[in-house]
Structure formats: structure tokens, C-alpha cells
VMD Tcl script that draws the C-alpha trace (Angstrom):
set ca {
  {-34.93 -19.08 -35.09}
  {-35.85 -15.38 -36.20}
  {-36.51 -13.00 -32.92}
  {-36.80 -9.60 -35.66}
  {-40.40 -9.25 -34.45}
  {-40.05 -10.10 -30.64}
  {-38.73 -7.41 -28.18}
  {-38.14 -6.98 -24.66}
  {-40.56 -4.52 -22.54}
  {-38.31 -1.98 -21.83}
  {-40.60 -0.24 -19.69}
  {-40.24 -3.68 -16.96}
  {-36.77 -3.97 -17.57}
  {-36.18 -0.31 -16.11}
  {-38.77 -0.89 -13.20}
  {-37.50 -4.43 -11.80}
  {-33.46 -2.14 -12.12}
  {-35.11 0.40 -9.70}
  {-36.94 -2.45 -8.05}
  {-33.82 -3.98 -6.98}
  {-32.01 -0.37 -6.43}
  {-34.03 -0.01 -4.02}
  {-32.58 -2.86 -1.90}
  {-29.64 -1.57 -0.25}
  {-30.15 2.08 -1.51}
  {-27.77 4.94 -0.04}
  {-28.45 8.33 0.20}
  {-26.49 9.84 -2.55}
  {-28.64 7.81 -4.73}
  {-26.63 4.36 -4.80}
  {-26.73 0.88 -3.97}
  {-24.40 -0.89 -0.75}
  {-25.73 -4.29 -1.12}
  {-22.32 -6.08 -0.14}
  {-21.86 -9.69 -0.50}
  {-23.58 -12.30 1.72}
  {-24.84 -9.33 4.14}
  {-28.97 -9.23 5.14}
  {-29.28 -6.63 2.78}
  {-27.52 -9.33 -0.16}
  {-30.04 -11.89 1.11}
  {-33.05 -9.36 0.74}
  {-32.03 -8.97 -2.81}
  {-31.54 -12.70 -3.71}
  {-34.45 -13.41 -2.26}
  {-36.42 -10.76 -4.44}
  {-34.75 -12.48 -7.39}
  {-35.83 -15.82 -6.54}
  {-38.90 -14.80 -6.02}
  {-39.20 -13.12 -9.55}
  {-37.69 -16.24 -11.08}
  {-40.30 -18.62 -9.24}
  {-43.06 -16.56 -10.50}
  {-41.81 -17.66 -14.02}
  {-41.66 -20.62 -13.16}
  {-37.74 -21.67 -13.42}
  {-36.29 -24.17 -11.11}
  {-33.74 -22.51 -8.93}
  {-30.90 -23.81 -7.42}
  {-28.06 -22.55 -4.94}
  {-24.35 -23.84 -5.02}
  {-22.18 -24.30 -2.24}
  {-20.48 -20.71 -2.70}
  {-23.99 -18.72 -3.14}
  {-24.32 -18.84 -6.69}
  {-27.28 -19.30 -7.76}
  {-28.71 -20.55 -11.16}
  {-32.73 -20.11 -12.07}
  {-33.07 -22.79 -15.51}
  {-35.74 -22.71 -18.04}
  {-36.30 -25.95 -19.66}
  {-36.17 -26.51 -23.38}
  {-37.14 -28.96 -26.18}
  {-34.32 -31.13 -25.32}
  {-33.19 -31.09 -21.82}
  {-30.49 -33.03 -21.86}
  {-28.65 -29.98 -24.34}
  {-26.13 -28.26 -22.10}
  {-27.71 -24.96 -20.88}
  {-27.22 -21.47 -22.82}
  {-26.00 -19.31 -19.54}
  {-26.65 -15.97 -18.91}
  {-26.21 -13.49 -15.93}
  {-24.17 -11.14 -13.71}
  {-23.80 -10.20 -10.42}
  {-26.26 -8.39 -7.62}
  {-23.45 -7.52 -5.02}
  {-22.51 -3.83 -4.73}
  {-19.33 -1.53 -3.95}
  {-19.79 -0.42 -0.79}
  {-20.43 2.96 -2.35}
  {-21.87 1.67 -5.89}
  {-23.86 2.35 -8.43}
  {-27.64 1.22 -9.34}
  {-26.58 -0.94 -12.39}
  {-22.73 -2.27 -12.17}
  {-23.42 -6.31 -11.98}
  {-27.76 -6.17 -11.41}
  {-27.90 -5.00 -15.31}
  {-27.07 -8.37 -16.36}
  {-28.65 -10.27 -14.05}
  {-32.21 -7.90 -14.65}
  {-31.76 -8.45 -18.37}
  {-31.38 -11.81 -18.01}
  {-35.04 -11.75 -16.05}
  {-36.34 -9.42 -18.46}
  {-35.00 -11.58 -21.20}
  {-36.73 -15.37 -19.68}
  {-40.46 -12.74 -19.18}
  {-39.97 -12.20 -22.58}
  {-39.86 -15.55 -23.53}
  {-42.47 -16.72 -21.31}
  {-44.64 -13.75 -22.57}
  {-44.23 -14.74 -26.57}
  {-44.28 -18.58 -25.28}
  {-41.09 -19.24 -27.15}
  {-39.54 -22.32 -26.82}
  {-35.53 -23.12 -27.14}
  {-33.97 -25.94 -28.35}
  {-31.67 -26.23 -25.09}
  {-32.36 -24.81 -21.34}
  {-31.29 -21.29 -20.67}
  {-29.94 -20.41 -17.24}
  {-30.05 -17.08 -15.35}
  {-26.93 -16.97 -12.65}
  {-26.28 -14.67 -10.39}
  {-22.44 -15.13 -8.90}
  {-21.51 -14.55 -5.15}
  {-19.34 -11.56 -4.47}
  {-18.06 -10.70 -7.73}
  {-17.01 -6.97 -6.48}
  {-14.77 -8.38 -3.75}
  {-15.41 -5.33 -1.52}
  {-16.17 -7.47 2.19}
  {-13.82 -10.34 1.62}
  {-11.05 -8.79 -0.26}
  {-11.18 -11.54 -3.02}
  {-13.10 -10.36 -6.49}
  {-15.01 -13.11 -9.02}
  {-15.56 -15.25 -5.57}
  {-18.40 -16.95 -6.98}
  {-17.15 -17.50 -10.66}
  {-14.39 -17.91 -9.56}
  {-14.30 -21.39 -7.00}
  {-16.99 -22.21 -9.81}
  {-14.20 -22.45 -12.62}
  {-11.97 -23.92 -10.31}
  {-9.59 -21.00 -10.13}
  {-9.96 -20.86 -6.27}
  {-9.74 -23.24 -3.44}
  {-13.24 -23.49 -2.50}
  {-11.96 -24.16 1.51}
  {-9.96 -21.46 1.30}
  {-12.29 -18.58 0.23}
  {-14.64 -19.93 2.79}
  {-12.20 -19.25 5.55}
  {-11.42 -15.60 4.19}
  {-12.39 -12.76 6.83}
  {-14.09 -9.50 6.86}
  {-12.77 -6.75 8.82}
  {-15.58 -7.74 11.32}
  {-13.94 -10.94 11.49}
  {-16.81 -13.00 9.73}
  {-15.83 -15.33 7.50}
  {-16.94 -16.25 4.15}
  {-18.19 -19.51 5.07}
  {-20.09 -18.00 8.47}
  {-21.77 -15.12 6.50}
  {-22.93 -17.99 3.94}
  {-24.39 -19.80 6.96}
  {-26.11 -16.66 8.33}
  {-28.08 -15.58 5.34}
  {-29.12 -19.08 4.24}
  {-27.25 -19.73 1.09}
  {-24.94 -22.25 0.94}
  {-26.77 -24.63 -0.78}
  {-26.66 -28.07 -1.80}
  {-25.59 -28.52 -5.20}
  {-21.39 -28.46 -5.79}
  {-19.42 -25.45 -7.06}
  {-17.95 -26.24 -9.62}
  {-18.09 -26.30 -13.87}
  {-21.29 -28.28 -15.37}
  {-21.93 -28.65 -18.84}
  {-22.78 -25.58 -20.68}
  {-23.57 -24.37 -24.25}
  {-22.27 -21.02 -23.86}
  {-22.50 -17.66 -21.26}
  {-23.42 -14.57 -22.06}
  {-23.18 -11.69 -20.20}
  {-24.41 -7.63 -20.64}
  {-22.56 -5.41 -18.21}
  {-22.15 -1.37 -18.16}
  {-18.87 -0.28 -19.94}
  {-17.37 1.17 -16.84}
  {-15.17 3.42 -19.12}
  {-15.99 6.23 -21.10}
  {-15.24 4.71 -24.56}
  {-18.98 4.18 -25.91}
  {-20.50 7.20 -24.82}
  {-17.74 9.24 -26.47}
  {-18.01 7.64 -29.76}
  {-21.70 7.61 -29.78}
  {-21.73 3.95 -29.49}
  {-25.19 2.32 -27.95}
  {-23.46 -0.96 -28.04}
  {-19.89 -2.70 -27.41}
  {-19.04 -5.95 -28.70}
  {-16.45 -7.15 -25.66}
  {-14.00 -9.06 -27.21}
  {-12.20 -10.29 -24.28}
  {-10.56 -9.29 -20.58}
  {-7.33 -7.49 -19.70}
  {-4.75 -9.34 -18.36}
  {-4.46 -8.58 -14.94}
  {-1.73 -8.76 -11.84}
  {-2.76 -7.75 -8.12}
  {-0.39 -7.51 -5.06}
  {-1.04 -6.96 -1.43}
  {1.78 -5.14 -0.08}
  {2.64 -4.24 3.76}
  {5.96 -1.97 4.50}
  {7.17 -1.62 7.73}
  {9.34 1.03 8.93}
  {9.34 2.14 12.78}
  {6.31 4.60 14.50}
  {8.12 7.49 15.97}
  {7.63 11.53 17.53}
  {6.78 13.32 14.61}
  {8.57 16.15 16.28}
  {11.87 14.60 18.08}
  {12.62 12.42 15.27}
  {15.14 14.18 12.51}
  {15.07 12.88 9.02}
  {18.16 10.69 9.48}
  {17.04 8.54 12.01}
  {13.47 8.00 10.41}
  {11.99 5.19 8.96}
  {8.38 6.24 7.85}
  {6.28 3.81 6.02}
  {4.18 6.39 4.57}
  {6.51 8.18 2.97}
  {8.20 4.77 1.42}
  {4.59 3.48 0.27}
  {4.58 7.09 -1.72}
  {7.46 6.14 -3.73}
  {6.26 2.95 -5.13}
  {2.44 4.54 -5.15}
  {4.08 7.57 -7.50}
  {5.83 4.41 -9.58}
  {2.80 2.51 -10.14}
  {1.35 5.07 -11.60}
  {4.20 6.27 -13.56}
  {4.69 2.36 -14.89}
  {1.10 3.03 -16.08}
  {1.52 6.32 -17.80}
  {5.16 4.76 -19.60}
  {2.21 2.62 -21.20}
  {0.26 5.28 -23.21}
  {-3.85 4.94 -22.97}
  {-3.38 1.03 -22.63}
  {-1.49 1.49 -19.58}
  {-3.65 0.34 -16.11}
  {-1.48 0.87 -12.77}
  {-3.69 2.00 -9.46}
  {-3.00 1.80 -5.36}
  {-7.19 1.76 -4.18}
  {-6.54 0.22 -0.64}
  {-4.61 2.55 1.66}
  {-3.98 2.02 5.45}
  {-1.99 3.74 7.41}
  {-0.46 2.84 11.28}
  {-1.02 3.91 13.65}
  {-2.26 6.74 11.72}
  {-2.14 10.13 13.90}
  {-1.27 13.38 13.04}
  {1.90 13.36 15.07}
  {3.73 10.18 14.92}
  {5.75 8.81 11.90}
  {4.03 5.89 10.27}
  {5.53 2.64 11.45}
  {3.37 0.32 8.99}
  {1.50 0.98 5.50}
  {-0.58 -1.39 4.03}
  {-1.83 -1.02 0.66}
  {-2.91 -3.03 -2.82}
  {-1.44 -2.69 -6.21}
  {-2.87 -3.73 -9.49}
  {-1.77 -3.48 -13.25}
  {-4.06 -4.17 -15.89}
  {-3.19 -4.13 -20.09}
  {-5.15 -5.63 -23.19}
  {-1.69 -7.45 -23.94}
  {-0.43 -10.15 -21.78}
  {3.29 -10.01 -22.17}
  {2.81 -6.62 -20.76}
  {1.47 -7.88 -17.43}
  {4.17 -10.43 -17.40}
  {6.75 -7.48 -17.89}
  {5.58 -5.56 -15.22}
  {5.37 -8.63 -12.94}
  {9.07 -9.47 -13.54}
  {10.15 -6.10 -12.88}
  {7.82 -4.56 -10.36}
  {8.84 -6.42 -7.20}
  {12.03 -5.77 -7.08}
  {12.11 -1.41 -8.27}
  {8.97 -1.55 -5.38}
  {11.83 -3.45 -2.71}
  {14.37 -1.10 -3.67}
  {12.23 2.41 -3.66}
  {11.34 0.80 -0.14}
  {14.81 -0.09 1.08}
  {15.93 4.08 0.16}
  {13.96 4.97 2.59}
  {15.14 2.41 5.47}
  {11.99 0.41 4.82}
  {11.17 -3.29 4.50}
  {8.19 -4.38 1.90}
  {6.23 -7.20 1.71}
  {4.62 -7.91 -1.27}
  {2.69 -10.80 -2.14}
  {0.83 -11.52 -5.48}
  {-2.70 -11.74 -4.98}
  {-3.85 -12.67 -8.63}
  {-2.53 -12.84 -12.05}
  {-4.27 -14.08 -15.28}
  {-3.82 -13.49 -19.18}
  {-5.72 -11.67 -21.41}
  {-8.56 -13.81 -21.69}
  {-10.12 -13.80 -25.49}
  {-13.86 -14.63 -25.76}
  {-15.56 -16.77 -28.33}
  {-16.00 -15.95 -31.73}
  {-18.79 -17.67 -32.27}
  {-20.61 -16.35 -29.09}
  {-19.20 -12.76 -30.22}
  {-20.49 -12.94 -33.54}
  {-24.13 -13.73 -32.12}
  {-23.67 -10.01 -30.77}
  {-21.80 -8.22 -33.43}
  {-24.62 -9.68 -35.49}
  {-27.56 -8.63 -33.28}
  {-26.69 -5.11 -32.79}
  {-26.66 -5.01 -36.56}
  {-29.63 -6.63 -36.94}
  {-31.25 -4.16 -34.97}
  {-29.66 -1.00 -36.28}
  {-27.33 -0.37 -33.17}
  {-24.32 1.36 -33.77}
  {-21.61 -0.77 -32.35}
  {-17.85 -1.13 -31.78}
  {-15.73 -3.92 -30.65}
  {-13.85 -3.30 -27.06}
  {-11.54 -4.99 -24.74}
  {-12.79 -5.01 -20.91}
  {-11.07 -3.04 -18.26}
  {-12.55 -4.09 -15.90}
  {-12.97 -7.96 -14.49}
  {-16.16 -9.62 -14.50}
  {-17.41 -13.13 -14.54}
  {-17.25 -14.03 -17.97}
  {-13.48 -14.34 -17.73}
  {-12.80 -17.23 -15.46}
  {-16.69 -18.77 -16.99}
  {-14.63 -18.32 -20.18}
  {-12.42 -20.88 -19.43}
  {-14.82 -23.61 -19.64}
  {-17.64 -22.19 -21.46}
  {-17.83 -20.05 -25.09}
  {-18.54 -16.50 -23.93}
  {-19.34 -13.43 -24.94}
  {-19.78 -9.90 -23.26}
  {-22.47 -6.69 -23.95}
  {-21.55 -3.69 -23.03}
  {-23.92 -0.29 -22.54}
  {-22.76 3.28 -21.88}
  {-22.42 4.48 -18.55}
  {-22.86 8.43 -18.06}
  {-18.97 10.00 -18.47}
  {-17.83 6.41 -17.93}
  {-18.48 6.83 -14.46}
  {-18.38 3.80 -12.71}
  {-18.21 1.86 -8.78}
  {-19.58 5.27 -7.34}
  {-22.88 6.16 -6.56}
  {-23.72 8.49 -9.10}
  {-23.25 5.65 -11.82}
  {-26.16 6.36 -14.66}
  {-27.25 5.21 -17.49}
  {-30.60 6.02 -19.64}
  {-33.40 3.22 -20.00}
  {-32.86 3.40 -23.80}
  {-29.83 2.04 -23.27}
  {-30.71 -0.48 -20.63}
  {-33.30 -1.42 -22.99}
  {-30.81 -1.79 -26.03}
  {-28.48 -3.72 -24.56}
  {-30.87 -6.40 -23.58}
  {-32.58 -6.62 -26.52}
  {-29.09 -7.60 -28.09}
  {-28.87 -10.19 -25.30}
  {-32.18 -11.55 -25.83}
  {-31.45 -11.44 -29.61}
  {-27.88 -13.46 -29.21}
  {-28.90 -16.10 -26.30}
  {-32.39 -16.78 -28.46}
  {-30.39 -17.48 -31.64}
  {-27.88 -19.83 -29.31}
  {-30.39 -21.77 -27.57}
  {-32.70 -22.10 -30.57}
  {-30.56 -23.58 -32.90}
  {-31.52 -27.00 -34.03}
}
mol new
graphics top color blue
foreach p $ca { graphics top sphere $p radius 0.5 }
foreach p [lrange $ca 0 end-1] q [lrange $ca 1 end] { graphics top cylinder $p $q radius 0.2 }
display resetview
């Protein structure tokens, strides 16, 4: 099925993005809309809403995700999936996550609009708590869904309010019926901001994501012994802080060791009890490597626990460190890659293949589905802040490829 004379209104793309900015907007020009808060519900429920008026059945899983289908010729084909997330940083940007899931929208109008009709369904998603900002666990949605989680056990996972996953489902309405886990699907394809500054740099209006990093995250707590800041000399102290420094300076050194490849980064810091004058008794903190090559990852997660226990024990510490995640480099289809490759050609984009840095959906939906990722420049590659930008051209560009690569999946014969 050709699509070479059928395009998406950019114009309504960009409005239903500010549309939804405007749910959870922050001064500075952001978006907090954290996961399975009111101000989550207010924007699921505006994207329900938009999907009912199109007429697609929605439904709601047991972790939150939710899935809005559009019938096709045949409806018992396995669905062509499409989507993101709608969940913020707590300090994020307008289009990290809601681009996909607004394309996606803009991309079933569309079809409505020209009354096309696919050979198999199409399904919009939008996955719970993808950022992992409130309950400290990323890809929650995608994640139980693939059956990389413990469903029970995310639900039991706390904020720092003490809610749990489970109760903050409850409260905003949105546990639903229908089982969490893998159904039978064509393929999943997802358009995303870069998050990097590789695009923009080269000029690129399009990149043709040809997998995930592999990844390794640790939570790690070191406990020394709170003391005077003033009585205490250096050889009877035992400060957290200044052990958590050490293996914070070797993360990042482990990263540079690894050229421009090389991911190493401490985000979560907290220090106890935390005043000006008494030594720090406890740190707690997360580490995370990321590289395009898997053996690297393994590398660094043979060797990392053990130079982090000694750089702790120097300074008369103890660590605990316990791995959080870990997962391979996760290649994406080639078919479902070469439906974009061949789009942005098709429509004159110029493109580059690209490895994610960052983790998104489509990497544990890759494990049961054919996927393929879009990415769009983001303004100096600035990303999870609130001055995240990017221009509607290039909103509009990357969902026209989407539109273009999901219409030539679900239309084939």
C-alpha cells in the first residue's frame, strides 16, 4: 500500500504536544506529570478521550498500560503496535515519551481522515511509568508486560511518600481488567526524541535506531559512622561521603577508559544525616553503566563490585551494592528497521542509523515483538530537563516516517 500522497497534519500534531504539555506544566516551561499521580490520570484521561473520539476501543491492563486498537480488514491479524510513554521526569521536558504516543494519535486521525483501511489492527499504547522517577523502577509498564518483572512485586514498590505502586494504581482508577502480559503482535514501532546530541550535529532530521545499549544498574548504600565534624581527627573517621566519592570519581573514570562509547553516571545522591557539621555516617546512591557492546557491560559488571568494595574498605567503610538491572544490547528488527530506513528515503529525509542511549520501551517489547525505533533531534541534545525543545518540523517529520512505516506494516496483504 503506497502512502506517497497521504501526510500527517502537522499543524494538529504540534497542538495536541502542547495540548498535553499543558497537563502537568512547570514553570520553567516543563512537564512533572509523574507516574500514576492525579496529574498522570488527567493526562490519560485526555488521551482516552482523544482516542474515543476516533473511535478505537480502549483498554487498560492490570499495570496501567493502556492500548487504544483500530480494527482492520482482518481482525484476527496480530496488531501493528505503536506508542510511547506520557509519564514525566519530575523536572522534564514537553516531548521525552508524549512524542510517540501524540504521533501515534496524529498518525490513527490521519487514517481516519483519508479513511484508509489496514490489512491488520493497529494499536496505540501508552506504558505505565516508563521514566521510573516515583517508584525507582524504569520500563514499569513494558516491562511486567514482557515478563521481565514480577508483576506482585512492582506493585508492592514504594514512593518516598510511602504509596505503593499497586495503591497509587487503585487511587487514580487504572488498574484495569485485562492481564499484563505479551499478546500477539505484528510488530511495535516507536518515535522518541534522540536524547543525545548526535542528529542535530550532523544535520540529521531523522535516526534509524538500530537497537538499545546494554545496560547494568546498582543501588549502593555505604555505611561508615556519623561523627563531630570538629572533634573527630582523620584517623578515627569513617565518613561515608567521602568513601561514596571514590567510587563516584571511578565510575566515571571506568566511563572515560571507554572513549565516546563509554556510559558510567551516579544520578541518585543521599546523604545522612546530612548537616554541615557532622561526618556522614550513611550514603546512599545509584550507579549505572551503559555501552552499545554487551561484553563491555559484562566486563564492567565482573569487575566493578569488587574495585567499588575495596575503594570503600580504604576509607574504613562498608558498601552494599546490589544490582538493580542488567540486560544486553538489544538489536531491533531488520525488517521493522528497514520500513524506516526506507521511509525517510522515500520522503527525502536525511537520515543516519544510531544506537539508543537511552532505555525506552521498545527494548523489553523487543523481546517478543519485531521493533523498530524513530528518532528526532532534540535542541543541543538536551534531554530529561525542562528546557527540552524541539521544532514542529521535526515533530512533524518524524511522524510522518512513522505513519509511512506502520501503514506499509499493517497494509500488507
Amino acid at each position: 500500500m503506497s502512502s506517497s500522497n497521504q501526510r500527517i497534519n502537522g499543524t494538529r500534531l504540534w497542538d495536541s504536544l502542547m495540548a498535553m504539555a499543558e497537563i502537568g506544566a512547570t514553570p520553567k516551561g516543563g512537564v512533572k506529570r509523574l507516574t500514576l499521580t492525579e496529574v498522570d490520570r488527567q493526562g490519560r484521561d485526555t488521551f482516552i478521550r482523544w482516542c474515543e473520539a476516533l473511535g478505537l476501543k480502549v483498554r487498560v491492563d492490570a499495570i496501567g498500560n493502556i492500548f487504544a486498537r483500530r480494527e482492520g480488514r482482518d481482525p484476527s491479524r496480530p496488531p501493528v503496535l505503536m506508542g510511547s510513554h506520557l509519564d514525566s521526569q519530575p523536572t522534564g521536558g514537553k516531548f521525552d515519551g508524549a512524542l510517540g504516543v501524540i504521533a501515534g494519535l496524529e498518525v490513527m486521525r490521519t487514517l481516519a481522515e483519508h479513511g484508509i483501511e489496514t490489512e491488520a489492527p493497529i494499536e496505540l499504547v501508552n506504558w505505565t511509568d516508563e521514566e521510573g522517577s516515583r517508584f525507582g523502577h524504569s520500563l514499569m509498564g513494558s516491562g511486567i508486560w514482557a515478563g521481565v518483572y514480577d508483576e506482585a512485586k512492582v506493585n508492592g514498590l514504594r514512593d518516598v511518600e510511602g504509596v505503593s505502586v499497586g495503591e497509587a494504581l487503585d487511587a487514580i482508577g487504572y488498574r484495569g481488567p485485562h492481564p499484563a502480559r505479551p499478546f500477539p503482535a505484528d510488530s511495535y514501532f516507536e518515535l522518541h526524541i534522540e536524547q543525545g546530541p548526535i542528529l542535530e550535529r550532523e544535520g540529521k532530521a531523522i535516526g534509524i535506531v538500530t537497537g538499545g545499549q546494554a545496560q547494568v544498574w546498582y543501588d549502593a548504600v555505604i555505611t561508615g559512622q556519623d561523627a563531630h565534624a570538629g572533634t573527630t581527627p582523620p584517623s578515627a573517621r569513617e565518613d561515608a561521603l567521602v568513601a561514596a566519592a571514590r567510587v563516584i570519581a571511578h565510575v566515571d573514570a571506568l566511563m572515560r577508559a571507554r572513549g565516546e562509547d563509554g556510559r558510567g553516571t551516579v544520578g541518585f545522591l543521599q546523604v545522612f544525616p546530612n548537616s554541615c557539621n557532622v561526618v556522614p555516617g550513611e550514603v546512599r546512591f545509584s550507579v549505572e553503566f551503559r555501552h552499545p557492546r554487551t561484553a563491555e557491560v559484562e566486563a564492567l559488571a565482573a569487575a566493578f563490585p569488587a574495585e567499588a568494595a575495596a575503594l570503600v574498605a580504604e576509607a574504613g567503610c562498608r558498601l552494599e551494592l546490589k544490582e538493580k538491572l542488567r540486560f544486553p544490547h538489544q538489536p531491533f528488527d531488520p525488517a521493522c528497521v528497514g520500513l524506516v530506513r526506507d521511509a525517510a528515503a522515500r520522503l527525502g529525509l536525511p537520515a543516519r542509523e544510531i544506537v539508543s542511549g537511552a532505555g525506552h520501551d521498545a527494548v523489553y517489547v523487543a523481546r517478543h515483538v519485531p521493533t523498530a525505533m524513530i528518532f528526532t533531534p532534540c535542541k543541543d541534545g538536551l534531554s530529561h530537563n525542562e528546557a527540552e525543545s524541539i521544532e514542529p518540523g521535526e515533530a512533524e517529520a518524524g511522524c510522518q516516517v512513522l505513519f509511512e512505516a506502520v501503514l506499509a506494516r499493517a497494509g500488507r496483504a
